[in-house]
C-alpha positions in Angstrom: 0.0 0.0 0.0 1.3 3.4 -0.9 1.7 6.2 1.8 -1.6 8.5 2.3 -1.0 11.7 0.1 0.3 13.8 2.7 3.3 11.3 3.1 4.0 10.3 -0.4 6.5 7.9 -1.0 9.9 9.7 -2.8 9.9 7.0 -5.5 6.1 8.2 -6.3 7.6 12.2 -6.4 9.9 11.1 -8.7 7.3 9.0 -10.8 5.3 11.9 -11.1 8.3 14.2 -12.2 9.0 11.6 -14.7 5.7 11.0 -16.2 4.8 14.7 -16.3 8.0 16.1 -17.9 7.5 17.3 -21.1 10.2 18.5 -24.3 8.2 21.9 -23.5 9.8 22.4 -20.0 12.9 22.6 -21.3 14.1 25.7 -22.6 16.4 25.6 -25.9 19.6 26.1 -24.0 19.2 22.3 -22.2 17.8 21.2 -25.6 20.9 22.0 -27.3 23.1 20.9 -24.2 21.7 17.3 -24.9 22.7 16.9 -28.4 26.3 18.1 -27.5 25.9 15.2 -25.2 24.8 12.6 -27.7 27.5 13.8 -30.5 30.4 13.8 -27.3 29.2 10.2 -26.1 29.2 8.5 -29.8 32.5 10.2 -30.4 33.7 8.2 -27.3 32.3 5.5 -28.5 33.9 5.1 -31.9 37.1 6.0 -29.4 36.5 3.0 -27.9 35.4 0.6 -30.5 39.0 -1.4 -31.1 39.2 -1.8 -27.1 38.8 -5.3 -25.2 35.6 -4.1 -23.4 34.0 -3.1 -26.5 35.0 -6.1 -28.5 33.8 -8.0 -26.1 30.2 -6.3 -25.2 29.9 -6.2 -28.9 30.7 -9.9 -29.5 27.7 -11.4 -26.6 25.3 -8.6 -27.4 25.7 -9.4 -31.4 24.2 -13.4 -30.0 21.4 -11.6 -29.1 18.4 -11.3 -31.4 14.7 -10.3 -30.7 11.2 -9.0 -32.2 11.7 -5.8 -30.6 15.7 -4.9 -31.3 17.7 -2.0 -30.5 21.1 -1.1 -32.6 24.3 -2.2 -30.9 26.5 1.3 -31.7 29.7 -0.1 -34.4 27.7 -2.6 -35.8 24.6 -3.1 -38.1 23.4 -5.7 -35.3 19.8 -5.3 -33.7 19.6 -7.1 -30.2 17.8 -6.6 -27.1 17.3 -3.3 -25.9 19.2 -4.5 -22.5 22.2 -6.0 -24.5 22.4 -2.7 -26.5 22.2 -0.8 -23.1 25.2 -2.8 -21.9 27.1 -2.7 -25.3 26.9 0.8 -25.8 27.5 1.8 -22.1 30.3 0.0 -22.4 31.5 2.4 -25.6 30.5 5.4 -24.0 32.0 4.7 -21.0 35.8 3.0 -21.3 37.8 6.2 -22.3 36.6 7.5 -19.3 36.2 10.7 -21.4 32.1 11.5 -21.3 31.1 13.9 -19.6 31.1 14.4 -15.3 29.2 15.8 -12.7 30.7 16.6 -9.6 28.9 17.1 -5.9 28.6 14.9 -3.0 29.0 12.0 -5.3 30.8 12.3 -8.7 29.0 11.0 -11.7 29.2 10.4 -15.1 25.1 11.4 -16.1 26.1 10.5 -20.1 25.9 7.0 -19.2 22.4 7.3 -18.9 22.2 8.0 -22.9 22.8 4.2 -23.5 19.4 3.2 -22.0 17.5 5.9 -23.1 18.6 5.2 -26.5 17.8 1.4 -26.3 14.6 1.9 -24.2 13.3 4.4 -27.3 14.9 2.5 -30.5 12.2 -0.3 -29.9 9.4 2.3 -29.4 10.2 4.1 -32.3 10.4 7.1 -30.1 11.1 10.2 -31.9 13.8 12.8 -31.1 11.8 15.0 -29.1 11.3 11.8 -26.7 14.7 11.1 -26.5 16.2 14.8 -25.5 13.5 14.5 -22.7 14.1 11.0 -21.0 17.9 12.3 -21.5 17.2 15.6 -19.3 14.9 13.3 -17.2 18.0 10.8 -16.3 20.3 13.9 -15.7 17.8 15.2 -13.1 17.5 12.6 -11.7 21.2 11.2 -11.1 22.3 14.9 -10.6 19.7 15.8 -7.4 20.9 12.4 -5.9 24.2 13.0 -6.2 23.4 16.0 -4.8 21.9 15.0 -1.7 24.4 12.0 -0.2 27.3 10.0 -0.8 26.9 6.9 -1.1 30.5 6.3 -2.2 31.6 7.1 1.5 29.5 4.3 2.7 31.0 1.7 0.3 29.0 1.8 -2.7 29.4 2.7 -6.2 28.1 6.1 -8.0 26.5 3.6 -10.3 23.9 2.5 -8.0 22.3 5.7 -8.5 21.8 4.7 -12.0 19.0 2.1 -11.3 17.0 5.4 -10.5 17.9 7.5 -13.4 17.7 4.6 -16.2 14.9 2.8 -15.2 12.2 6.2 -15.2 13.9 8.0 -18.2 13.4 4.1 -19.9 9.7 3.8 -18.1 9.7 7.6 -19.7 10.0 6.6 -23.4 8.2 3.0 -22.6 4.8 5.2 -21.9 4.7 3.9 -18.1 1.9 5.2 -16.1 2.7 7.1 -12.5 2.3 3.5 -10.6 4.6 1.3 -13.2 7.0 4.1 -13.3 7.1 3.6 -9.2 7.1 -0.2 -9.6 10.3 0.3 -12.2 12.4 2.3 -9.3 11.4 -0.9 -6.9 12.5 -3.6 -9.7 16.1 -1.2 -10.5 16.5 -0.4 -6.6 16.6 -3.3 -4.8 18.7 -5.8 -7.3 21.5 -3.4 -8.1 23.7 -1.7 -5.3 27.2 -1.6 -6.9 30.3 -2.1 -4.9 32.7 0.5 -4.7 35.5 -1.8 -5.0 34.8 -0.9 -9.0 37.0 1.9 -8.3 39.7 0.7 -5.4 43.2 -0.7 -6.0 44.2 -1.7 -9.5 41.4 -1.3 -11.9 39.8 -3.8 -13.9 38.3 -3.5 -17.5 35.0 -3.4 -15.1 35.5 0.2 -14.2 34.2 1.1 -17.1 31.2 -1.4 -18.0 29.6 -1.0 -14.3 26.9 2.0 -15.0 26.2 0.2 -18.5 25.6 -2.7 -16.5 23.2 0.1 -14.6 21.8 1.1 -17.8 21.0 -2.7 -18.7 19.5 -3.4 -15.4 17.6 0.3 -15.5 15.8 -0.7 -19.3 15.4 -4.5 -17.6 13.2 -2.8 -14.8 11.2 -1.0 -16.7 10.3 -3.6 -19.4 9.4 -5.8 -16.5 7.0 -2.6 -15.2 5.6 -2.7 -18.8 4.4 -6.0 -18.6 2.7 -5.8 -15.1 5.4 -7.3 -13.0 5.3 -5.2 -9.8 8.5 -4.0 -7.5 9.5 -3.8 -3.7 8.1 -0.5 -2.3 8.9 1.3 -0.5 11.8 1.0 -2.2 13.7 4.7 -0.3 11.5 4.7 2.9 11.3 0.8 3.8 12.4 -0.9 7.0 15.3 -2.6 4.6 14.7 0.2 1.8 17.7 2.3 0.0 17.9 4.7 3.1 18.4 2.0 5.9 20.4 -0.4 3.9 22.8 1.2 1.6 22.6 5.0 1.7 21.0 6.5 5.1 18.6 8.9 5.3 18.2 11.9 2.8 15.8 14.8 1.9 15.4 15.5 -2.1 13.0 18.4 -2.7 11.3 17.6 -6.0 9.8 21.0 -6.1 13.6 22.2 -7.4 13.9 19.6 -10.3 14.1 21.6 -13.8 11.2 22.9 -15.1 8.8 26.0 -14.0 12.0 28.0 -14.2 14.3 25.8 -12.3 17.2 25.5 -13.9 18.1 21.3 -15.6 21.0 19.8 -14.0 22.7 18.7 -17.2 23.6 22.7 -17.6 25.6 22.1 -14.5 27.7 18.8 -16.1 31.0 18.9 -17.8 32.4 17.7 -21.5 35.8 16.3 -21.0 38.8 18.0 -22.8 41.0 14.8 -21.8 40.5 11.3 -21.6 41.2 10.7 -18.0 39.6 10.9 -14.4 37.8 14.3 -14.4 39.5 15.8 -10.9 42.6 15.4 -12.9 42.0 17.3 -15.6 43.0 21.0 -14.0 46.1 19.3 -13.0 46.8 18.0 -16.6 45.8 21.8 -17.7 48.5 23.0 -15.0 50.7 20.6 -16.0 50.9 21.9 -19.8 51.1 25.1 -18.8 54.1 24.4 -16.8 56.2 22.2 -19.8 57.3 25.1 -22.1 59.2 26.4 -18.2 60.4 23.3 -18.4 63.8 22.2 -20.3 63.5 18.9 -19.6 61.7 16.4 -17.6 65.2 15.2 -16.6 65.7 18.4 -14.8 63.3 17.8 -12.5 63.8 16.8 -8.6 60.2 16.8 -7.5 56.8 17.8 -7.9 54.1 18.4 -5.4 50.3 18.2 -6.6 48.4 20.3 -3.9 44.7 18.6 -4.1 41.1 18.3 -2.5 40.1 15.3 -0.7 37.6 14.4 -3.6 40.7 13.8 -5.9 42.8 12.1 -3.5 40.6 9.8 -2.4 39.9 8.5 -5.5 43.0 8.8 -7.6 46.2 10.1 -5.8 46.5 7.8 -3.2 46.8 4.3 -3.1 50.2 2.4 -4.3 48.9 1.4 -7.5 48.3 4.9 -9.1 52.1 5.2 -8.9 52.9 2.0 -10.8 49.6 1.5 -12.9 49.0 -2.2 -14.5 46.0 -1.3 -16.5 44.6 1.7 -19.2 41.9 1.9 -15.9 44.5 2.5 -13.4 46.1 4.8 -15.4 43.4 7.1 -16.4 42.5 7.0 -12.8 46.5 8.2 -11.4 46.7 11.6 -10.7 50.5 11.0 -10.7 50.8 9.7 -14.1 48.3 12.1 -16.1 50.7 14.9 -14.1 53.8 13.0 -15.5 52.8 12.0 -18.6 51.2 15.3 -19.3 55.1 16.9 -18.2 57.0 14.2 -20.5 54.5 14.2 -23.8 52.9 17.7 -23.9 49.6 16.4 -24.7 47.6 13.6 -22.9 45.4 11.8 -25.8 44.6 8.1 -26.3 48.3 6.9 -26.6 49.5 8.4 -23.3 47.2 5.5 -22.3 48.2 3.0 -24.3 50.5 -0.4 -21.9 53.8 0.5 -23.7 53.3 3.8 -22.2 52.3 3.6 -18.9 54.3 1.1 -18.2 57.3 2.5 -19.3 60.2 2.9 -17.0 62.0 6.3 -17.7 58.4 7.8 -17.2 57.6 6.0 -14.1 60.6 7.2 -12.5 59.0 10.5 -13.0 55.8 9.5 -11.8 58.1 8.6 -8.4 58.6 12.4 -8.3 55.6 13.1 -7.6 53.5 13.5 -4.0 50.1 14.2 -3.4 48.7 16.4 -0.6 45.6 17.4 1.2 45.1 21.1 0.7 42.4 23.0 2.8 42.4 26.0 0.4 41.8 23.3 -2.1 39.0 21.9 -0.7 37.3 25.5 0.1 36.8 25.5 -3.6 35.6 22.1 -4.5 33.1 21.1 -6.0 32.0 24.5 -7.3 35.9 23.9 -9.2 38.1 21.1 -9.5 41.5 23.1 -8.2 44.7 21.8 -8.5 48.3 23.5 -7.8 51.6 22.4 -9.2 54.9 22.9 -7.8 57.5 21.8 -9.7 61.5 22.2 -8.3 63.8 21.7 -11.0 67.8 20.9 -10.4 68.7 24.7 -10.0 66.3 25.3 -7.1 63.9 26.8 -9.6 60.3 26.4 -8.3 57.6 26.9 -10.8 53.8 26.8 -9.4 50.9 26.7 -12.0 47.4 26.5 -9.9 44.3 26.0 -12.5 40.4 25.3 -10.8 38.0 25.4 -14.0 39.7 23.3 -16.7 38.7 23.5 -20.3 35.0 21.5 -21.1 34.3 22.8 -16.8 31.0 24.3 -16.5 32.8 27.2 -15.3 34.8 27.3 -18.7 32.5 25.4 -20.9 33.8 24.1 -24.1 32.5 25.7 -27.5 30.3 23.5 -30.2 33.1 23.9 -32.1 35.9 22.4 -29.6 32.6 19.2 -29.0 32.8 18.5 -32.8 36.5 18.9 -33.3 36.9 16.4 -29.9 34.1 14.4 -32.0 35.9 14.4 -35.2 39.4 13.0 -33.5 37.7 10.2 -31.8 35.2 9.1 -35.4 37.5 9.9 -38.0 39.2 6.9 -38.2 37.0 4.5 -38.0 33.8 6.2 -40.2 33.7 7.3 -43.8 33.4 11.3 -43.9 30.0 10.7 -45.8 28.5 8.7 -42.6 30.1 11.0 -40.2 28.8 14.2 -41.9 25.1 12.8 -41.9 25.6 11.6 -38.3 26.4 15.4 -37.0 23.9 17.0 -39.1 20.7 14.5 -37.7 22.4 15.0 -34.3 22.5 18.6 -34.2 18.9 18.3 -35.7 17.5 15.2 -33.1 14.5 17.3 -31.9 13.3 16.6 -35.6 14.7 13.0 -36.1 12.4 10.1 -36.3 14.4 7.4 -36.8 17.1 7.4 -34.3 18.1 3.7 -35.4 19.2 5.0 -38.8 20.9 7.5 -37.3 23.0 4.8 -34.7 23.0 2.4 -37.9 25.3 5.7 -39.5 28.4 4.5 -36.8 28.4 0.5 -38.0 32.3 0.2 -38.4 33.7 -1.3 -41.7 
């Protein structure tokens, strides 16, 4: 039994968010925010295409056939939507270069694009469907990453993600208000990710754990669809999400975009390097710093000066200083400094095991420490500041201190810079016929009705 009206469930709050939202809330600005999100995550997934992950997604989800397919992104394959929500999470996800929010709990919102687009595929939902759910699963996320760590308490961001996926999936699948509550139930109470994900040495599983989200989140709301019903209450109950994984938290619906609240996906960042996003002002610093530089060689130590965010998460267990895998790497505050120092530009290669594992730059990478920095902190996460120190040989000290990166809300990245990141990643894997199309229908998706065809556009070869 639901809660009388004057003590409504959250999942029902959100259910009625979800099922009320309409393309018409949304004022052009988020609009156009959410096809720069859907050109930046394809371009990371053509980045991705040739990596083991992606093989491999692509390989079980290509097994997969059914009467109601979604496209599997690289391929001309139609499987089920949840297999294409796992494949293409998987694509969007393993550069670890779409796009970041960052609050109490960091998040990487793009994700959620995978099972909105495998959700509405089957439905033939029409662009103006899609950029909604899309906004929808941003909100969503966003205002509960807003509201509580849950990484603090052992779990991963991802876990939020049975939320987001499942109602902007139950969006495009035409739920009503009660199957839309029944979805968050059926997403909720299977799927509370570990936060050993992101602990130690990293495993090709780092980056396939919110598509795992996204496959679970369209999972849910099929099962909604066809009458199954879900644990509720799934926030409030005596072994709900409040008791058993996050504690208690208040999220004030009456502030979700809309009615002249502003949408939380204006508040996320596009990526201007393939790496963990609290590193990226430190990379930024770091290139400032090389032309001061003669030679890496000259160079006695370096001090990154951090915020507890970035520390705890990539600058301080052993492993960041000796990575074994592309996912430890991209996740080493150390070695994006050092490699950043040593190459002068930190792209796909810098990432690459004959790189990361190579000796003459890990002795740099033993240069480098890590500290705690209360001034840092003050400005996190409104900015992602981080302060160099470099002392060279000759007792030179050079200090570069850089808090909104380029792609940061705070220093947004232009359409131009999104297609000319876009055009790096898809340009050697698509014909300049295909990708021309692609850009044009995505800059255009509030008119597209055929968003298959326009997936179908990035089949490789």
């Amino acid at each position: 039994m639901m809660p009388p009206q004057n003590d409504i469930s959250l999942a029902r709050k959100l259910a009625q968010y979800a099922h009320s939202l309409r393309l018409e809330d949304l004022p052009e600005s988020t609009v156009h925010e959410v096809k720069r999100r859907f050109i930046d995550s394809l371009g990371c997934a053509m980045g991705a295409y040739s990596s083991d992950p992606a093989r491999i997604a692509r390989s079980l989800a290509s097994d997969i056939s059914c009467s109601n397919p979604a496209t599997v992104v690289g391929t001309t394959h139609r499987s089920s939507p949840e297999w294409a929500a796992f494949s293409n999470g998987v694509h969007f996800r393993y550069l670890d270069y779409n796009d970041t929010y960052l609050s109490l709990e960091p998040a990487h919102p793009s994700d959620n694009i995978a099972a909105v687009l495998a959700a509405g595929e089957p439905k033939g939902a029409h662009g103006r469907d899609l950029i909604t759910a899309t906004a929808l699963a941003y909100e969503i996320q966003c205002r509960l990453c807003d509201v509580c760590s849950i990484r603090s308490r052992g779990w991963d961001h991802v876990t939020y993600g049975s939320f987001s996926t499942s109602l902007a999936a139950g969006k495009l699948l035409g739920l009503t208000e009660d199957q839309l509550v029944h979805a968050q139930g059926l997403a909720g109470v299977p799927n509370n990710a570990m936060r050993q994900t992101r602990v130690g040495e990293l495993s090709m599983w780092k980056g396939c754990a919110f598509a795992n989200a996204s496959r679970n989140g369209v999972f849910a709301a099929r099962l909604a669809e066809a009458g199954m019903t879900g644990a509720a209450p799934i926030f409030e109950g005596e072994m709900g999400f409040w008791n058993e994984v996050s504690g208690p938290f208040e999220l004030d619906v009456d502030i979700f975009g809309g009615n002249g609240n502003r949408f939380m996906i204006d508040k996320t960042y596009i990526k201007f390097y393939p790496a963990e996003y609290h590193s990226q002002s430190a990379i930024d610093a770091a290139l400032q710093l090389r032309s001061d530089i003669p030679d890496v060689e000259e160079i006695v130590s370096i001090v990154i000066e951090s915020f507890d965010a970035a520390v705890d998460i990539i600058g301080k267990e052993p492993e960041k200083w000796r990575p074994k895998s592309r996912e430890t790497a991209d996740h080493s505050l150390p070695y994006c400094v050092a490699v950043a120092l040593t190459d002068g530009q930190v792209w796909l290669e810098q990432f690459e095991e004959s790189r990361f594992t190579d000796e003459k730059l890990l002795s740099l990478v033993a240069k480098i420490s890590v500290r705690r920095s209360d001034a840092m902190n003050a400005r996190y996460p409104e900015g992602i500041p981080n302060r160099l120190v470099v002392t060279l040989k000759n007792g030179t000290e050079l200090v570069k201190e850089v808090t909104f990166p380029r792609g940061h809300a705070g220093n947004p990245m232009t359409d131009a810079e999104v297609e000319t990141k876009f055009h790096a990643l898809v340009d050697p894997v698509l014909s300049p016929t295909a990708i021309n199309e692609a850009l044009d229908r995505l800059w255009n998706l509030e008119r597209e009705s055929d968003i298959g065809g326009v997936l179908r556009l990035f089949a490789v070869g």
